[in-house]
PyMOL CGO cylinders between C-alpha atoms (Angstrom):
from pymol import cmd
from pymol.cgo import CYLINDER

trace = [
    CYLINDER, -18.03, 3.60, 8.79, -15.80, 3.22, 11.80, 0.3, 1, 1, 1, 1, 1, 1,
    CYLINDER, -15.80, 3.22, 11.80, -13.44, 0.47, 11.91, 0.3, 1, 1, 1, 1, 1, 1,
    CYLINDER, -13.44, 0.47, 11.91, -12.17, -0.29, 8.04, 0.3, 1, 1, 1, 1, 1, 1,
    CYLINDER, -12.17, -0.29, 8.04, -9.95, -2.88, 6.30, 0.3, 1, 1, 1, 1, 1, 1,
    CYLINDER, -9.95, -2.88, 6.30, -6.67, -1.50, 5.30, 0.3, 1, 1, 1, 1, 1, 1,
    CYLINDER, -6.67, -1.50, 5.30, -5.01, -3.19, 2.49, 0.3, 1, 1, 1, 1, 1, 1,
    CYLINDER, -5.01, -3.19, 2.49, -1.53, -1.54, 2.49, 0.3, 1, 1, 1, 1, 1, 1,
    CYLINDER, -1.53, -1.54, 2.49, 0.94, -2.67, -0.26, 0.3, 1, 1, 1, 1, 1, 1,
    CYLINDER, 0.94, -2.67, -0.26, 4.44, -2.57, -0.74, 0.3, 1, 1, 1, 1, 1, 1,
    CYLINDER, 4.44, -2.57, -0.74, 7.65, -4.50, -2.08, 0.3, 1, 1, 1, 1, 1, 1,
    CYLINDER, 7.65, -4.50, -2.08, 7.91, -7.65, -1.24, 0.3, 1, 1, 1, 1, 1, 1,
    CYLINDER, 7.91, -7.65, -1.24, 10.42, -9.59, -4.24, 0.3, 1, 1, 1, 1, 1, 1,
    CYLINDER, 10.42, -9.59, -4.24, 11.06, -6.12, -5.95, 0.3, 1, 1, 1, 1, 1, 1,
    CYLINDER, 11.06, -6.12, -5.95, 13.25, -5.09, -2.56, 0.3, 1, 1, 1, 1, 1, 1,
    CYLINDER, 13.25, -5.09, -2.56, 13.14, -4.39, 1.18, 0.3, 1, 1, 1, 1, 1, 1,
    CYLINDER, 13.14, -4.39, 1.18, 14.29, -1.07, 1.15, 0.3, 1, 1, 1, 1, 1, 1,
    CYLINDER, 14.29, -1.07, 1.15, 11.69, 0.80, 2.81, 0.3, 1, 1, 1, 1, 1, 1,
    CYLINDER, 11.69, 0.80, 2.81, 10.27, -2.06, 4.84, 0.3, 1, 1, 1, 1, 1, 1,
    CYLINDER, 10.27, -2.06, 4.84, 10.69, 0.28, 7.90, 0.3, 1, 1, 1, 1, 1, 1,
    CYLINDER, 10.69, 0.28, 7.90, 8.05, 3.08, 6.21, 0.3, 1, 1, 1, 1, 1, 1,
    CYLINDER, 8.05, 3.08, 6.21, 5.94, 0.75, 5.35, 0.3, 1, 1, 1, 1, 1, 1,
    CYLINDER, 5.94, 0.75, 5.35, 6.12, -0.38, 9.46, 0.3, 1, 1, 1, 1, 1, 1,
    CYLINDER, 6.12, -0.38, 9.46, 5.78, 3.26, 10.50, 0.3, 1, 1, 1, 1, 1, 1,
    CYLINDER, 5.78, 3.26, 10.50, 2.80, 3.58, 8.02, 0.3, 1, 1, 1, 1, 1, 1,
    CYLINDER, 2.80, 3.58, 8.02, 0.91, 0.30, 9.01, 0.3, 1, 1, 1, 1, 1, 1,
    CYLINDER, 0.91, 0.30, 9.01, 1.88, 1.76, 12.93, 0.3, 1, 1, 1, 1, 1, 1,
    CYLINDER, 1.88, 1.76, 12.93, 0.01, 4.95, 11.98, 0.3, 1, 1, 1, 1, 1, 1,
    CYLINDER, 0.01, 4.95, 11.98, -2.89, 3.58, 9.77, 0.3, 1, 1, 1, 1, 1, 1,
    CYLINDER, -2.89, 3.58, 9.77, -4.06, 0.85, 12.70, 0.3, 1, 1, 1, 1, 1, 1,
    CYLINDER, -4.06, 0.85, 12.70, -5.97, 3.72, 14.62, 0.3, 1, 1, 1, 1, 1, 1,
    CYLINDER, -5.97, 3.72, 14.62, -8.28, 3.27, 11.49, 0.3, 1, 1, 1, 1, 1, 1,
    CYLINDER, -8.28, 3.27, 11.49, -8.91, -0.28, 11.68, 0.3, 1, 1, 1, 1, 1, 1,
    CYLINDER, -8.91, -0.28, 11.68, -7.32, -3.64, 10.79, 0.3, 1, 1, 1, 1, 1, 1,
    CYLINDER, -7.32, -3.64, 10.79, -4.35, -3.80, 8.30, 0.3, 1, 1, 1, 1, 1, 1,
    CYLINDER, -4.35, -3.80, 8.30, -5.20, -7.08, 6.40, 0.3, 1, 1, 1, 1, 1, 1,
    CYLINDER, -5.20, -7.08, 6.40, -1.47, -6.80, 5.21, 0.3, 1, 1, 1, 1, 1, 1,
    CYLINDER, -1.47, -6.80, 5.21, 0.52, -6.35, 8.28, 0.3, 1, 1, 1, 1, 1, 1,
    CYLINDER, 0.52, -6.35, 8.28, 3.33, -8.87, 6.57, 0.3, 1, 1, 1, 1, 1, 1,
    CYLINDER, 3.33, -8.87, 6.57, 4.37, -6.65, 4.06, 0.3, 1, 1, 1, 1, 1, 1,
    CYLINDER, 4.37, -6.65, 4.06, 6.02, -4.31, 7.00, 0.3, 1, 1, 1, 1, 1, 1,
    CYLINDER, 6.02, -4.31, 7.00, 7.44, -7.09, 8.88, 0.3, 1, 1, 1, 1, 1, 1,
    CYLINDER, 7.44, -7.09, 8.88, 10.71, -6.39, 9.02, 0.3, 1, 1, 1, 1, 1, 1,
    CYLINDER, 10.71, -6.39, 9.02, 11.82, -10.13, 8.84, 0.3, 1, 1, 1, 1, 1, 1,
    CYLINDER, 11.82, -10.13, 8.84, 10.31, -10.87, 6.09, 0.3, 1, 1, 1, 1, 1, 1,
    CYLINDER, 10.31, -10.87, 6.09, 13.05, -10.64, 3.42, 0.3, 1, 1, 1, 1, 1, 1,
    CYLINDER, 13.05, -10.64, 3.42, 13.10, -10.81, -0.53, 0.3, 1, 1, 1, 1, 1, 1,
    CYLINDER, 13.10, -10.81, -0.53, 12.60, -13.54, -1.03, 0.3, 1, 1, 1, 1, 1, 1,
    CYLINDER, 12.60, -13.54, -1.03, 8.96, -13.91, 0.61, 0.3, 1, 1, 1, 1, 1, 1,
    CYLINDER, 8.96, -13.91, 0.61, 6.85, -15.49, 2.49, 0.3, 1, 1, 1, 1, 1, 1,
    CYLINDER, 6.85, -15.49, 2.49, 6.48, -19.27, 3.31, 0.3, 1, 1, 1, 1, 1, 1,
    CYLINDER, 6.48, -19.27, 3.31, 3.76, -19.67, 0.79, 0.3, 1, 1, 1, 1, 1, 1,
    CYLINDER, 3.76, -19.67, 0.79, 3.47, -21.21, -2.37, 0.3, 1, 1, 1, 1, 1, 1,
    CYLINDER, 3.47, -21.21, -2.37, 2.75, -18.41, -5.26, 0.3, 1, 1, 1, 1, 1, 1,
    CYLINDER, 2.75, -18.41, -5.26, -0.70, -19.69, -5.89, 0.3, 1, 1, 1, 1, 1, 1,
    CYLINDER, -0.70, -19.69, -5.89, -1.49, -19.26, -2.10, 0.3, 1, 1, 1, 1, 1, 1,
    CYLINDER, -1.49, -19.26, -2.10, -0.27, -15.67, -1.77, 0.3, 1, 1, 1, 1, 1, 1,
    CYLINDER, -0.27, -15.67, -1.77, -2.00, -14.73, -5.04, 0.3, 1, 1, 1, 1, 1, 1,
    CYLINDER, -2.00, -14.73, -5.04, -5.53, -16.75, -3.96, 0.3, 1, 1, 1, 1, 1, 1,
    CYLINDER, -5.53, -16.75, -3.96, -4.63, -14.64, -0.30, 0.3, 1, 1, 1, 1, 1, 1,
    CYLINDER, -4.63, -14.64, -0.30, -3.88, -11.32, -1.65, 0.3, 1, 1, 1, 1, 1, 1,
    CYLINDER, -3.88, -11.32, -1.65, -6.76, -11.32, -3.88, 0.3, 1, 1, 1, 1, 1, 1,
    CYLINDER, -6.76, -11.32, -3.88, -9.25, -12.70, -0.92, 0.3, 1, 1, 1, 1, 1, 1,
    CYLINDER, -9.25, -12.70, -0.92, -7.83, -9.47, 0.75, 0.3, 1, 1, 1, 1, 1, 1,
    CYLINDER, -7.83, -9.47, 0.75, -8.08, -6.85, -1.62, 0.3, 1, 1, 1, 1, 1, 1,
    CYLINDER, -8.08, -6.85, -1.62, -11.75, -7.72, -2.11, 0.3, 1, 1, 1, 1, 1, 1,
    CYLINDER, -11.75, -7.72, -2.11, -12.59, -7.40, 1.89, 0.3, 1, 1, 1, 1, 1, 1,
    CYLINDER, -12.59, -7.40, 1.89, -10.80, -3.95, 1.70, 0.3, 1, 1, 1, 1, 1, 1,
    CYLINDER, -10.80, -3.95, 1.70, -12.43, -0.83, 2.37, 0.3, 1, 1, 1, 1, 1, 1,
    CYLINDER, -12.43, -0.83, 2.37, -9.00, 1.08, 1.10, 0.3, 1, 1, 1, 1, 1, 1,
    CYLINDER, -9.00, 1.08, 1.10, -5.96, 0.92, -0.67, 0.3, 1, 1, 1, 1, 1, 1,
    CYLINDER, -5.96, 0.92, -0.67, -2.54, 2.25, 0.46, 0.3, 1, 1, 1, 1, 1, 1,
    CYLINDER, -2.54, 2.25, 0.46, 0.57, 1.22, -0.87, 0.3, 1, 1, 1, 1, 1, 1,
    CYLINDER, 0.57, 1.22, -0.87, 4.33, 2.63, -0.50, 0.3, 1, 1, 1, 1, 1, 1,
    CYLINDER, 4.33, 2.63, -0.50, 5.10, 2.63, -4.33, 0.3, 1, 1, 1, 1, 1, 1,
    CYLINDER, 5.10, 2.63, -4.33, 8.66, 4.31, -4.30, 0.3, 1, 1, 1, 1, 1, 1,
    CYLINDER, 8.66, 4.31, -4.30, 10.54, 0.64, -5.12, 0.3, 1, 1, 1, 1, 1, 1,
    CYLINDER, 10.54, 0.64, -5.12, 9.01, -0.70, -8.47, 0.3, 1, 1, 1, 1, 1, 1,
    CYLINDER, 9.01, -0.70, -8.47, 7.09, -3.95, -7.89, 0.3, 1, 1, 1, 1, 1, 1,
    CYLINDER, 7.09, -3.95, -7.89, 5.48, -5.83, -10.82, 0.3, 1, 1, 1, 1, 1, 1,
    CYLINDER, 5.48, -5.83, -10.82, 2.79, -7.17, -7.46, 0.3, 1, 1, 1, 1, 1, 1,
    CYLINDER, 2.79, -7.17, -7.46, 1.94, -3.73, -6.11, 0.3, 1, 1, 1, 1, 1, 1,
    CYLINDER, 1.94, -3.73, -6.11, 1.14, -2.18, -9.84, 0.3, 1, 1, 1, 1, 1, 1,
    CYLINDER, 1.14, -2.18, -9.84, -1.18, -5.15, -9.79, 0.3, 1, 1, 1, 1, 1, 1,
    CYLINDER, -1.18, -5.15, -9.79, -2.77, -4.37, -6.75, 0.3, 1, 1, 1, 1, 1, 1,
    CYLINDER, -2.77, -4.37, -6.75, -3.08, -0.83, -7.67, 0.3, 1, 1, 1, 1, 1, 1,
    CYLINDER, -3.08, -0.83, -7.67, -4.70, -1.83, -10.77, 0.3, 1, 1, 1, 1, 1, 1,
    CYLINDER, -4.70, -1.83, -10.77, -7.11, -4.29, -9.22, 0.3, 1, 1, 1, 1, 1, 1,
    CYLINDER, -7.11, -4.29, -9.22, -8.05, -2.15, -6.83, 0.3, 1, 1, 1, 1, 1, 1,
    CYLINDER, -8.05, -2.15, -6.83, -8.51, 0.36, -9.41, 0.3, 1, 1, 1, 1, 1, 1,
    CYLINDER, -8.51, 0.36, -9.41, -10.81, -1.91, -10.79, 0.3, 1, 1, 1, 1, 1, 1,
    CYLINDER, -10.81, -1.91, -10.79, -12.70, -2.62, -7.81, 0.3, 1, 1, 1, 1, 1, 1,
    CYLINDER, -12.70, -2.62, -7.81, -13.59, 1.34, -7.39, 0.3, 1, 1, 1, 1, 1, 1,
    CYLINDER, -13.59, 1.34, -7.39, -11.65, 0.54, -3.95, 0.3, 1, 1, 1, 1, 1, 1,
    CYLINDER, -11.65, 0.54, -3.95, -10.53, 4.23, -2.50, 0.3, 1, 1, 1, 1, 1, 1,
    CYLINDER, -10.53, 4.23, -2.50, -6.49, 4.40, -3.39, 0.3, 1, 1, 1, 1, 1, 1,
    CYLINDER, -6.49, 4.40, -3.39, -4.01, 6.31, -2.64, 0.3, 1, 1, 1, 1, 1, 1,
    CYLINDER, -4.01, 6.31, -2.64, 0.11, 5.00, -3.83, 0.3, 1, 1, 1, 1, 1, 1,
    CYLINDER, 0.11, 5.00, -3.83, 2.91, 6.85, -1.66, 0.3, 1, 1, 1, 1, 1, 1,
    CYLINDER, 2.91, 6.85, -1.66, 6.27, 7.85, -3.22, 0.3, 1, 1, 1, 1, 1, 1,
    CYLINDER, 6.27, 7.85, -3.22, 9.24, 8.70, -1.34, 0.3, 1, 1, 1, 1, 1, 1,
    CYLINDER, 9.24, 8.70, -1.34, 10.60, 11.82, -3.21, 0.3, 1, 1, 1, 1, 1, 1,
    CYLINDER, 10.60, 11.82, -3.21, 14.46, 10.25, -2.48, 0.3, 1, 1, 1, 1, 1, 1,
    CYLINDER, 14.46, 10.25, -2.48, 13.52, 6.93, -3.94, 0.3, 1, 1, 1, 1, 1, 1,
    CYLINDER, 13.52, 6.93, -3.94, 16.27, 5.92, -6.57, 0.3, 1, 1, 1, 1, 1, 1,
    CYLINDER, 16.27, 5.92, -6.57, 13.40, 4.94, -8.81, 0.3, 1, 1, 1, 1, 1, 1,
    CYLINDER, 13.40, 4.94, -8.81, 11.77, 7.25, -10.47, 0.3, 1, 1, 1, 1, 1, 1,
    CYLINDER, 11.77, 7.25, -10.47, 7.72, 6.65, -10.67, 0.3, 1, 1, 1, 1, 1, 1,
    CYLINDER, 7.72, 6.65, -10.67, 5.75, 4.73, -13.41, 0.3, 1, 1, 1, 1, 1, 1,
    CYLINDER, 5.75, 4.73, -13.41, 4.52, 6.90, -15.96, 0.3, 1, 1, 1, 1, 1, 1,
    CYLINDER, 4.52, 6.90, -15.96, 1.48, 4.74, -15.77, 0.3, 1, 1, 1, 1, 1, 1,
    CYLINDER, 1.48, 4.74, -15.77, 1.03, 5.75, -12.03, 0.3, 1, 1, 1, 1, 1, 1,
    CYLINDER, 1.03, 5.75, -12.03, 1.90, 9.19, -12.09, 0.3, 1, 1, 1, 1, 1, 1,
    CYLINDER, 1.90, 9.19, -12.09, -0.46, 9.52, -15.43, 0.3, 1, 1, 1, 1, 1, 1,
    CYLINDER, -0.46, 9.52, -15.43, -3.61, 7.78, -14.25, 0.3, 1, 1, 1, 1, 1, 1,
    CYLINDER, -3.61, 7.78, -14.25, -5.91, 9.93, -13.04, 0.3, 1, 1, 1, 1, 1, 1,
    CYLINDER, -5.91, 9.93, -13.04, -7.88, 7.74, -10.55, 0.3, 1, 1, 1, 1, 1, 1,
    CYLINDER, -7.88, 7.74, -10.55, -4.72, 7.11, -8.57, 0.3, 1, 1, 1, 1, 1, 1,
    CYLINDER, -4.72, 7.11, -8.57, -4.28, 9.70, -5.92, 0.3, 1, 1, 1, 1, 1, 1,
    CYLINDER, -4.28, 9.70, -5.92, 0.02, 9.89, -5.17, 0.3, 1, 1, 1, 1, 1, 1,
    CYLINDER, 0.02, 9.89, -5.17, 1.34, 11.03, -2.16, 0.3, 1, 1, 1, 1, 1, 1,
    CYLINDER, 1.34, 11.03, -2.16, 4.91, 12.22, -2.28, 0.3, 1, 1, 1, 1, 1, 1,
    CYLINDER, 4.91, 12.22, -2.28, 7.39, 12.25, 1.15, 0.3, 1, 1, 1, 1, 1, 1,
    CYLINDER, 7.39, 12.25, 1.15, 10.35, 12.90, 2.29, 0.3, 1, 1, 1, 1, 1, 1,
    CYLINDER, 10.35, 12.90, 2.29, 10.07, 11.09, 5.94, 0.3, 1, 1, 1, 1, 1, 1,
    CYLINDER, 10.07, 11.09, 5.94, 6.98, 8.85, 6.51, 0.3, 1, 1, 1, 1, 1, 1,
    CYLINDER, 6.98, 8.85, 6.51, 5.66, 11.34, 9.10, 0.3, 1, 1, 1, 1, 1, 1,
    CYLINDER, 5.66, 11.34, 9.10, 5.56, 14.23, 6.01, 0.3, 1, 1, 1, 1, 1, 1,
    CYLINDER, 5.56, 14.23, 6.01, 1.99, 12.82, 4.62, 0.3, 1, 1, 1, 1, 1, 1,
    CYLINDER, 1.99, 12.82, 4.62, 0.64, 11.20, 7.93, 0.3, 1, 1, 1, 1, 1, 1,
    CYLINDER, 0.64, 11.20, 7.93, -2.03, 14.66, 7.37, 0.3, 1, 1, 1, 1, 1, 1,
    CYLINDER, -2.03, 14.66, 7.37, -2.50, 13.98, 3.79, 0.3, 1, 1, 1, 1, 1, 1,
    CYLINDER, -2.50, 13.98, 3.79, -3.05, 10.06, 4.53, 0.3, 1, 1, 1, 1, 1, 1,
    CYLINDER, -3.05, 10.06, 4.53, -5.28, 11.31, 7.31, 0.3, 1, 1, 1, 1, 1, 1,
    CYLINDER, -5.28, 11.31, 7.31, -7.54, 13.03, 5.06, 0.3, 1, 1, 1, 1, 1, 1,
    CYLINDER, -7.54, 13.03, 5.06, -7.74, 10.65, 2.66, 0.3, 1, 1, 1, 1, 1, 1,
    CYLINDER, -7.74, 10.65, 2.66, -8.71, 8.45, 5.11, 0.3, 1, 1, 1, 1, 1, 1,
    CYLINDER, -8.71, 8.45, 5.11, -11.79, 10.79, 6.70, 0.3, 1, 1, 1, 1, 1, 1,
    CYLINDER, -11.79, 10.79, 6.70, -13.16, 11.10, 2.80, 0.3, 1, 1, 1, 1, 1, 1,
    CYLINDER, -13.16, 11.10, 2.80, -13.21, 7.42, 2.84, 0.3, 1, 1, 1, 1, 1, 1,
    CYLINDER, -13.21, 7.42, 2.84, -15.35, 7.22, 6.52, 0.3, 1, 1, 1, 1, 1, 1,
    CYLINDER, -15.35, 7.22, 6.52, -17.29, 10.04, 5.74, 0.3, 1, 1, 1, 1, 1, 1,
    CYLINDER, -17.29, 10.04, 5.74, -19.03, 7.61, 2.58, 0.3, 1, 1, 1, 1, 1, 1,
]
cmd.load_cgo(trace, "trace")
């Protein structure tokens, strides 16, 4: 598999905080293929979302998750949407991997940190895990 479809998820409503990882991130994971989520690290997009009505970004998101090859998402600020993309692409058997900045003021979901299908990659700067995301990704190719 060369070129894949990179669903990468992050807080949208639940808070911009780390809107610029989740840019530097998207940045690093497009030498992979396309990010079908290149929104969520837009830095204009604020908290209060996109231009869509809720149906459309859930009808969207969904469409989305099922044309991914992987699943990334920044889960360091809690987010009721990303723990249900994690779980649907759980659900899916769609190769996932969450990332948690270790200097997050929130600490991580039991639920995530428990589950044993959910691989979690802990940082300190976004460039910490670029090997361990790189890896992750060659397991997924190599299938």
């Amino acid at each position: 598999m060369s070129d894949l479809n990179i669903y990468f998820g992050g807080s949208i409503s639940g808070g911009r905080e780390y809107v610029n990882r989740y840019e530097v991130f998207c940045d690093h994971l497009q030498q992979y293929g396309d990010i079908l989520t290149e929104h969520v690290a837009d830095p204009s997009l604020d908290s209060t979302g996109e231009d869509l009505s809720k149906k459309e970004v859930y009808e969207r998101d969904m469409r989305l998750l099922d044309e991914a090859d992987l699943f990334i998402a920044d889960v360091s600020t809690p987010s009721l949407g990303v723990g249900y993309e994690v779980r649907y692409a759980e659900g899916k058997d769609i190769p996932s991997v969450v990332l948690y900045h270790e200097g997050s003021d929130h600490s991580l979901s039991g639920l995530i940190r428990g589950n044993p299908d959910v691989d979690v990659l802990r940082y300190n700067e976004s460039d910490d895990i670029f090997d361990e995301i790189d890896s992750f990704v060659s397991e997924v190719q190599d299938k």
